[in-house]
C-alpha positions in Angstrom: 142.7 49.5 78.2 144.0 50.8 75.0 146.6 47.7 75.1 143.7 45.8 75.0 141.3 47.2 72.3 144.7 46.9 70.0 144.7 43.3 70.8 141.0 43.1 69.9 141.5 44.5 66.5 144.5 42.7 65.3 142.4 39.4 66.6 139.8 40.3 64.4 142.7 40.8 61.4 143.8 37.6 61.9 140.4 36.1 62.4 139.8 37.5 58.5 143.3 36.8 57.0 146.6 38.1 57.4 146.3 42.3 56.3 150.3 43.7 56.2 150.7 45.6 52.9 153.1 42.9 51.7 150.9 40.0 52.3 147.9 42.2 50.4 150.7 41.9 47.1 150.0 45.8 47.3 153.6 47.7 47.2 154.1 50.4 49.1 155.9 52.2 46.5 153.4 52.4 43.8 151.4 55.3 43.2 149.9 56.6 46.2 147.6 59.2 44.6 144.5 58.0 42.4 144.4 61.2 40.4 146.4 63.3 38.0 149.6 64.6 39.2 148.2 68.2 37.8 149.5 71.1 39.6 146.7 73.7 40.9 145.1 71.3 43.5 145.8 69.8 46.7 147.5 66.7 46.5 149.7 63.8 49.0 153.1 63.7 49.7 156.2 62.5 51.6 158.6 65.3 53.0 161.0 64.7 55.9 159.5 60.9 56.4 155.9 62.1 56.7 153.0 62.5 55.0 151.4 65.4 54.2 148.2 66.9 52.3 150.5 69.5 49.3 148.5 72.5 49.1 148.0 74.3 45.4 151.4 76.1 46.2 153.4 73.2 46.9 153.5 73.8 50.7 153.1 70.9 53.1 149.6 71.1 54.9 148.1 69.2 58.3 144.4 69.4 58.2 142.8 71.1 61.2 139.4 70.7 60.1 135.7 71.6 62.0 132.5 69.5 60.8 128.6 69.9 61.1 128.1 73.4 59.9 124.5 74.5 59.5 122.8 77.7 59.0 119.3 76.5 60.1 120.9 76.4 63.8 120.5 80.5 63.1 117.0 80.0 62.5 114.9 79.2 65.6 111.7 81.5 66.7 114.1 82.6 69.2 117.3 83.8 67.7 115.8 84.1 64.1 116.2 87.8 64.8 120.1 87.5 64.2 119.8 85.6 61.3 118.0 88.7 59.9 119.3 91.6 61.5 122.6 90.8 61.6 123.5 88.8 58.4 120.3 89.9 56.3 118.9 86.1 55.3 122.0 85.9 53.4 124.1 82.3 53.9 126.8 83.4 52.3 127.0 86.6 54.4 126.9 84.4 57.2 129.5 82.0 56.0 131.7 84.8 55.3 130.8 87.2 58.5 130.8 84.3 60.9 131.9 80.6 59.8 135.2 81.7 58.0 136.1 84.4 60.1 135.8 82.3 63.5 137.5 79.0 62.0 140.5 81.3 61.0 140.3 83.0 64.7 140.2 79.5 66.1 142.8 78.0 64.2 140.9 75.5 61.9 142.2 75.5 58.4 139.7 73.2 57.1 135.8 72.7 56.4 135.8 69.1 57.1 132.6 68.0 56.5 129.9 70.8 56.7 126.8 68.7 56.4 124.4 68.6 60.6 122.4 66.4 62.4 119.0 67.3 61.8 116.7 64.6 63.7 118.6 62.1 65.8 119.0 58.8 63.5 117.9 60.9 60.3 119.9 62.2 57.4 121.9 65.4 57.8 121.3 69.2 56.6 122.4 69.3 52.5 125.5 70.2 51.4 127.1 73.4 50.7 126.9 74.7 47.3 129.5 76.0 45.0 129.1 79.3 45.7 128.6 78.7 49.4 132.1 77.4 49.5 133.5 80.2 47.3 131.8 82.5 49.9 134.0 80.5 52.5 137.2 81.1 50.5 138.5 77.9 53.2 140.4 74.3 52.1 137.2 72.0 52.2 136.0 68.4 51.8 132.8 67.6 49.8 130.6 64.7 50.8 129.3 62.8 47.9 126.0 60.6 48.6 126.6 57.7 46.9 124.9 55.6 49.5 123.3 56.0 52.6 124.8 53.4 54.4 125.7 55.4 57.6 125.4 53.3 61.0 123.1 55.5 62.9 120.7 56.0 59.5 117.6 53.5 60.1 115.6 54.5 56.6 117.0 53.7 53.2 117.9 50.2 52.2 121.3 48.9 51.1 121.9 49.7 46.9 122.8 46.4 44.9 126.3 47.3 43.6 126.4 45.1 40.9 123.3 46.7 39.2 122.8 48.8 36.0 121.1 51.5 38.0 124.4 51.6 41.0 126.1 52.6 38.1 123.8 55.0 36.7 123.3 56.6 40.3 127.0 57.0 40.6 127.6 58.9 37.7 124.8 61.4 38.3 126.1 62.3 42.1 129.7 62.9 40.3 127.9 64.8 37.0 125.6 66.9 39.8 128.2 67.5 42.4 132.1 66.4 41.0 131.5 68.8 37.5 130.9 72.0 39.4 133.8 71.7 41.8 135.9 70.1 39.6 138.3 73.3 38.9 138.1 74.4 42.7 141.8 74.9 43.8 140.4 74.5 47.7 138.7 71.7 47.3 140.8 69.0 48.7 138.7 66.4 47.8 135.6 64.0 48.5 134.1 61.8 51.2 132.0 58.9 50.5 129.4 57.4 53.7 129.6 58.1 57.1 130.4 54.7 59.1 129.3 52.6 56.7 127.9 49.3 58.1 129.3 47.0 55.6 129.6 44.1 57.8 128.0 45.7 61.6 124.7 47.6 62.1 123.3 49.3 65.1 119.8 48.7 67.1 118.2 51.1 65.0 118.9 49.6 61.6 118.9 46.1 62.0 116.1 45.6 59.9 118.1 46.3 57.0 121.1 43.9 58.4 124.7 45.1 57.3 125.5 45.4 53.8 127.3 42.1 53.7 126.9 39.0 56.1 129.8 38.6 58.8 129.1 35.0 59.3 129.9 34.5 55.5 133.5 36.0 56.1 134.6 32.7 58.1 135.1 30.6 54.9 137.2 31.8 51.8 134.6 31.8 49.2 132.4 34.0 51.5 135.6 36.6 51.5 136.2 36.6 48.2 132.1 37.4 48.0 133.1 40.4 49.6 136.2 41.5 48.3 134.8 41.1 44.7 131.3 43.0 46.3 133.5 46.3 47.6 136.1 46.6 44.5 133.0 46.8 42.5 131.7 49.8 44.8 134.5 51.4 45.1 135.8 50.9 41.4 132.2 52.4 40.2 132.4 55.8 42.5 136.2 56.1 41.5 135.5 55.6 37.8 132.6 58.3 38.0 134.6 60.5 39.9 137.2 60.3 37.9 134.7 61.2 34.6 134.1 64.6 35.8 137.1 65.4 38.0 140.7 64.3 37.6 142.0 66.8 40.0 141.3 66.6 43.4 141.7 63.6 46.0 139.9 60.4 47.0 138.7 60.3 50.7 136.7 56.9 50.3 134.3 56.0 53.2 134.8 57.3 57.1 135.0 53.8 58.3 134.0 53.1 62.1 137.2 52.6 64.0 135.5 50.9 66.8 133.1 48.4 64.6 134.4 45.5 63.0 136.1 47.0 59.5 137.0 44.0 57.3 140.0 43.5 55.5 138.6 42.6 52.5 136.6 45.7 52.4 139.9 47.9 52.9 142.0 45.8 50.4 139.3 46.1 47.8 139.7 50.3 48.2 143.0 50.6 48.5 143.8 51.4 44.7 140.7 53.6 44.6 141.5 56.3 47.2 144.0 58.1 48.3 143.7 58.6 51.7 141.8 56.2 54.9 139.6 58.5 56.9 137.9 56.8 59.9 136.0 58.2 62.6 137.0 57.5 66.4 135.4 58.6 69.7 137.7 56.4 72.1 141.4 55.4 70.5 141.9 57.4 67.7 145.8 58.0 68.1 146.3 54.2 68.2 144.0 53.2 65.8 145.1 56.0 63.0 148.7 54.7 63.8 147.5 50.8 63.1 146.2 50.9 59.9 149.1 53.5 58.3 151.7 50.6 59.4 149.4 47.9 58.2 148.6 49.6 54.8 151.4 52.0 54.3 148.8 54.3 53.2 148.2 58.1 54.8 145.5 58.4 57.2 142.7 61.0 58.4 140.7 60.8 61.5 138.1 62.7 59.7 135.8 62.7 62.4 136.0 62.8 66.4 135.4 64.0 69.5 134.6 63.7 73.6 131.9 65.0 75.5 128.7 63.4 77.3 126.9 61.7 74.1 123.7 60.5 75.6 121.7 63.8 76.5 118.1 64.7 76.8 116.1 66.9 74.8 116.9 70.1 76.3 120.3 69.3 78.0 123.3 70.7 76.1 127.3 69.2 76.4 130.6 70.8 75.8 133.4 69.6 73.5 136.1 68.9 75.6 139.3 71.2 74.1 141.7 69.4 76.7 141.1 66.2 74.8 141.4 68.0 71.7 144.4 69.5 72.3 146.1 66.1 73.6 144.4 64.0 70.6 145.6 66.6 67.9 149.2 66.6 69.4 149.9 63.0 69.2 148.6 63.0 65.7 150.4 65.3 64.5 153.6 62.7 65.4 152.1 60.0 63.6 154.2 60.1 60.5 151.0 58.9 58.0 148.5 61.0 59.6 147.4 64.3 57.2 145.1 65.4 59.9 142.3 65.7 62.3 138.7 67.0 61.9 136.8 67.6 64.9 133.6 66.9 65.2 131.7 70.0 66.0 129.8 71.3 65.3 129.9 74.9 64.9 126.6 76.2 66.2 124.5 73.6 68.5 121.0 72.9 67.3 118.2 71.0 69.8 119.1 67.6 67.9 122.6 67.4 68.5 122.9 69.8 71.3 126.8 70.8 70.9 128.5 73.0 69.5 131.3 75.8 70.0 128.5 78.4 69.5 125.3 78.4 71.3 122.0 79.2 69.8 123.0 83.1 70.3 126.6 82.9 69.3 128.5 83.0 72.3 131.2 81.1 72.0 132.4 78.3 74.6 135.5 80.3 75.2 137.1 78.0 77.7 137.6 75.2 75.2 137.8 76.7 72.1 140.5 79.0 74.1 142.0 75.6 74.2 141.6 74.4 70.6 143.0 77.4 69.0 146.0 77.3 71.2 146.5 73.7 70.1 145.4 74.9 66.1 147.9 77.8 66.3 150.8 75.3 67.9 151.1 73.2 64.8 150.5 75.9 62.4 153.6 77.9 63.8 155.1 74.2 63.6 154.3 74.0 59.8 155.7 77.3 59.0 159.0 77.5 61.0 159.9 73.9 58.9 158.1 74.9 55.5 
């Protein structure tokens, strides 16, 4: 099976042109980082033949990351009482009493994306705020919304990236967002959309259509359209980024390993970010492993998990730490791979319905027994060779 769905995807490369770092003229010893090579932040590098995230102290860092972390899953008529009692109203009580203390218990080094379902196919929760994160004192990733473009998001039309007001949006998300964190040593650095559906779209947004045409990518003029469509997108958010923040790293978009992901769309980021981060629910350990050997660049699954997805209102699932545990492990081998995020979340609300904590905090000890012994496995691995 997995044979296959490797087959599938390097059909679809050569159905859009031939994709091997060579054949994109993009060297693989130029530059791999798109930001100053300041000291003070977390930056990439190669030690020992594999790539690494290089924390503020120079040490060599694997992301264990948790995403989808929400106070308002606290906040229900029927457990409101410990949001009160027990952490006074305060977020950033909570986020110190509970959220960093049981990511470091569990083994998660990162905040990988804190931002929650909310209503199924609607935006998620807001981000964390500067002093929220402070109050973490955790390695984190910021999202920034530049577009909302995600696949399972049905209500906001496509932006037209060659506008005067793309450019104007772009440089207020990095004034309100990039110039606050700018100077934050554990900030590792930013996320753009979640699975955008620049050339797929799902049943629920197909009134909006993808952002580009596929049927245009089967003639050369029609690729070009594109490539020229996503440098421009991803050459704005860089350049605004860059305005306010020269110090911390380039995530780029989570692209949908499973959807089609053209090649035009990747080349056309490549010198923008520093890092590809894709989200995978079925093959991520070969798919991770297929685009670092096609692009020579380091990868991230920056999103993933397995459990029963289609639930009912009122039916809750487990995260399965077995799967966890497996997936992590065989990442950790892959020599481009900086690391894994999981997705979560932390504390199940009724939209999602998972989580590691239920709506009272209990914790789901069997599997996060199971995660943490996986977590604590590569971190004893990182310091017995760092």
């Amino acid at each position: 099976m997995i044979s296959n769905r490797r087959m599938n995807r390097r059909s679809f490369v050569r159905a859009t042109g031939s994709f091997g770092a060579m054949a994109l003229g993009w060297p693989l010893q130029r530059q791999l980082t798109t930001r100053n090579r300041s000291t003070g932040y977390f930056t990439i590098g190669n030690r020992n033949d594999h790539w690494w995230l290089i924390t503020p102290e120079d040490k060599p860092f694997f992301s264990l990351g948790l995403n989808h972390i929400d106070p308002a899953s606290l906040r229900y008529p029927e457990n409101i009482h410990i949001w009160r009692d027990k952490y006074k109203g305060s977020t950033t009580t909570w986020l110190k009493e509970s959220v960093a203390k049981n990511l470091q218990e569990w083994g998660f080094n990162t905040i990988g994306w804190e931002q929650e379902v909310t209503v199924r196919q609607w935006r998620h929760s807001r981000s964390f705020t500067f002093e929220e994160y402070n109050a973490l004192g955790m390695p984190y990733c910021h999202m920034l919304p530049f577009t909302e473009s995600h696949q399972w998001e049905q209500h906001t039309r496509h932006f037209d990236f060659f506008s005067s007001e793309w450019e104007e949006w772009c440089e207020y998300v990095a004034r309100s967002h990039c110039a606050e964190l700018s100077e934050d040593p554990n900030l590792i650095g930013y996320f753009y959309s979640d699975c955008p559906t620049w050339i797929h779209n799902r049943p629920h947004n197909e009134w909006r259509g993808p952002i580009f045409d596929p049927e245009r990518l089967k003639s050369e003029s029609g690729r070009k359209e594109l490539f020229d469509l996503a440098e421009r997108y991803y050459k704005t958010t860089h350049d605004a980024i860059r305005l306010y923040d020269k110090n911390h790293l380039i995530f780029g978009d989570r692209y949908e390993a499973n959807a089609p992901i053209s090649m035009e769309v990747v080349k056309a980021a490549l010198p923008y970010v520093d890092i590809l981060s894709f989200q995978d629910f079925r093959d991520p350990v070969v798919h991770l492993d297929y685009w670092h050997k096609e692009t020579g660049k380091p990868v991230l699954l920056a999103d993933a998990a397995k459990m029963k997805w289609q639930t009912e209102p009122g039916e809750f699932t487990r995260n399965n730490g077995e799967w966890y545990a497996d997936t992590v492990d065989q990442l950790f081998q892959n020599p481009g791979c900086i690391g894994m995020h999981l997705c979560g979340a932390y504390q199940r609300n009724k939209a999602r319905r998972y989580g590691l904590l239920d709506e009272f905090e209990n914790p789901d000890q069997e599997n996060v027994t199971l995660m943490k012994a996986a977590n604590q496995k590569i971190s004893s691995w990182m310091d017995a060779n760092f």
